[in-house]
N, C-alpha and C positions, 0 to 999 in steps of 0.2 A: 495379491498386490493391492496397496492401499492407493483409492480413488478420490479426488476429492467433487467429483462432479456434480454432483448432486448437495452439494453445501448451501444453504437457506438460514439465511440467521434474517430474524427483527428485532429492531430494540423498537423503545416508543416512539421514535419519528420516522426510523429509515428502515429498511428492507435491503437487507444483500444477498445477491444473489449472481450466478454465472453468467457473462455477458452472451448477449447470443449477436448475428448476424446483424438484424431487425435495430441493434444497438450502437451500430458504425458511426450516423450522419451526426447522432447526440455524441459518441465518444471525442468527434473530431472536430467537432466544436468547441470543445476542452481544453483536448490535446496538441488546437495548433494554436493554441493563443502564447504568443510568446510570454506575457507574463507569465499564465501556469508554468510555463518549459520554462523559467528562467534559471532556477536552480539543480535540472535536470542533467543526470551522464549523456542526453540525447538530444539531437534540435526539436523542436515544432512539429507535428507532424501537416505531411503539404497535402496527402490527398485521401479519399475516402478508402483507396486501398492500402494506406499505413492501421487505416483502422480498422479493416478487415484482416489485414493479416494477424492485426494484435491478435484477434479475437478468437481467429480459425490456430493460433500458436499457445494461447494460454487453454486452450479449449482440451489440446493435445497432452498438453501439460498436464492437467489436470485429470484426464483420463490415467494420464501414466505414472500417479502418483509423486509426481516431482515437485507441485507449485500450486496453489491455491489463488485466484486470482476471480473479484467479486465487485460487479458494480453496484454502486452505492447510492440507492434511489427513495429518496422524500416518499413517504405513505398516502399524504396529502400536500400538494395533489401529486401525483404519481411520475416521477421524475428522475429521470438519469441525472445528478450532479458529482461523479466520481468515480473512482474505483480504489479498492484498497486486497493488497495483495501479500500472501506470502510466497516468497520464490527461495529459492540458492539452498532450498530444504534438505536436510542430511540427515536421514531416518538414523542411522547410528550413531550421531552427536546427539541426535534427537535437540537439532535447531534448525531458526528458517531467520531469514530478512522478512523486514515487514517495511511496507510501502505503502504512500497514498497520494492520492491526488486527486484533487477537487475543483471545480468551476470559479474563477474567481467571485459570481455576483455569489456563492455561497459560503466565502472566508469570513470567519469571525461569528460564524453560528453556533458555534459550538459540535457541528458534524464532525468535524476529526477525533472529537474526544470520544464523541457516541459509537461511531463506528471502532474506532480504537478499541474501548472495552470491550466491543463485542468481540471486535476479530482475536485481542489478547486471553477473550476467555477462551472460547472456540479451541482457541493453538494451545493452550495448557490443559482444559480438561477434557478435550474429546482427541485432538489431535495425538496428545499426549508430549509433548514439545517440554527440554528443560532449559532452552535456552531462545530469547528472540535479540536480535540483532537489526541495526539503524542504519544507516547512511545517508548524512547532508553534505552540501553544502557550510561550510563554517559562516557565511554572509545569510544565511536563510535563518534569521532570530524565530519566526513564527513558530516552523518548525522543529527548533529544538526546544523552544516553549512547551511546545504542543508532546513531544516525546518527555519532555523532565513532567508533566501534569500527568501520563500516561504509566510513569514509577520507570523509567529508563535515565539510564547514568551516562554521562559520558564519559567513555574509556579511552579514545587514542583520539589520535589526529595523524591523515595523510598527507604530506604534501607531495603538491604537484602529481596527482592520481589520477585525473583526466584532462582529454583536451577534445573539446566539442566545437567544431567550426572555427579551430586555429588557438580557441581559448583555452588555458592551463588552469585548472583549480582543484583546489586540494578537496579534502574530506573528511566531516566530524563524526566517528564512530559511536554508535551509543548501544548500550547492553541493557537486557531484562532477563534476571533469573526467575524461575518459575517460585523458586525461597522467594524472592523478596515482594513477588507480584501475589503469594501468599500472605506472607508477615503485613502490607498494606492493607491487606484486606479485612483482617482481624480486629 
């Protein structure tokens, strides 16, 4: 059975790696700011146990080969600002969702791209993955910036696919073949 627990990537500024316990009080200072959560399938999180249970669930995940799930922390100085994740992974499609979320004071650093390359190389040549897949908000411009700079396409659009605390909002699907995150690369 393939584990992902033990997954450790650096690039030049940031270090990813498996969130632990120790990692709660920094996630939920993230994860409940409603701006990060604005374009989220989920509200805010309220208490130090939404971010333990992430932790103690992605942890499981990850042992049991279903979900790769990696906080994303500055070298200097040593800092939780994120996490970026593959989940909905399907070893016989040989594809996953890729996800991220980052501290607002660290938008516009260029962190999403850095970690993005990493975690995008990681998923095609170790994981072995032919296929990564997206999901926005169609109102989140950043992020789909951030996915079309990363070599991902946008293929469909959902409407009306969630509803988070009475709200309706659709969602902008985006694709990466492991061909084309090759043929860029070239």
């Amino acid at each position: 059975m393939l584990s992902f627990s033990g997954t450790h990537i650096e690039t030049q500024r940031l270090i990813l790696r498996p969130l632990e316990a120790e990692d709660a009080t920094e996630l939920l200072a993230i994860f409940s700011d409603p701006e990060v959560m604005k374009y989220w399938n989920t509200p805010p999180w309220a208490s130090i146990d939404d971010a333990l249970d992430f932790v103690a669930a992605n942890r499981v995940s990850m042992q049991e080969g279903e979900g790769l799930t990696l906080g994303i922390f500055t070298q200097d100085p040593y800092q939780l600002i994120g996490k970026c994740m593959l989940f909905s992974y399907s070893k016989s499609s040989r594809r996953a969702e890729l996800g991220f979320g980052i501290g607002a004071p660290f938008w516009g650093k260029g962190y999403i791209q850095e970690a993005g390359q990493a975690l995008i190389e990681h998923a095609f040549t170790r994981i072995g993955l032919r296929r990564l897949e997206a999901e926005i908000a169609p109102g989140n411009i950043a992020s789909a910036k951030a996915l079309e700079r990363l070599g991902f396409i946008e293929e469909g659009f959902l409407r009306a696919r969630w509803e988070i605390d009475g709200v309706v909002s659709d969602s902008a699907l985006y694709g990466l073949l492991l061909d084309d995150w090759q043929a860029q690369r070239l």
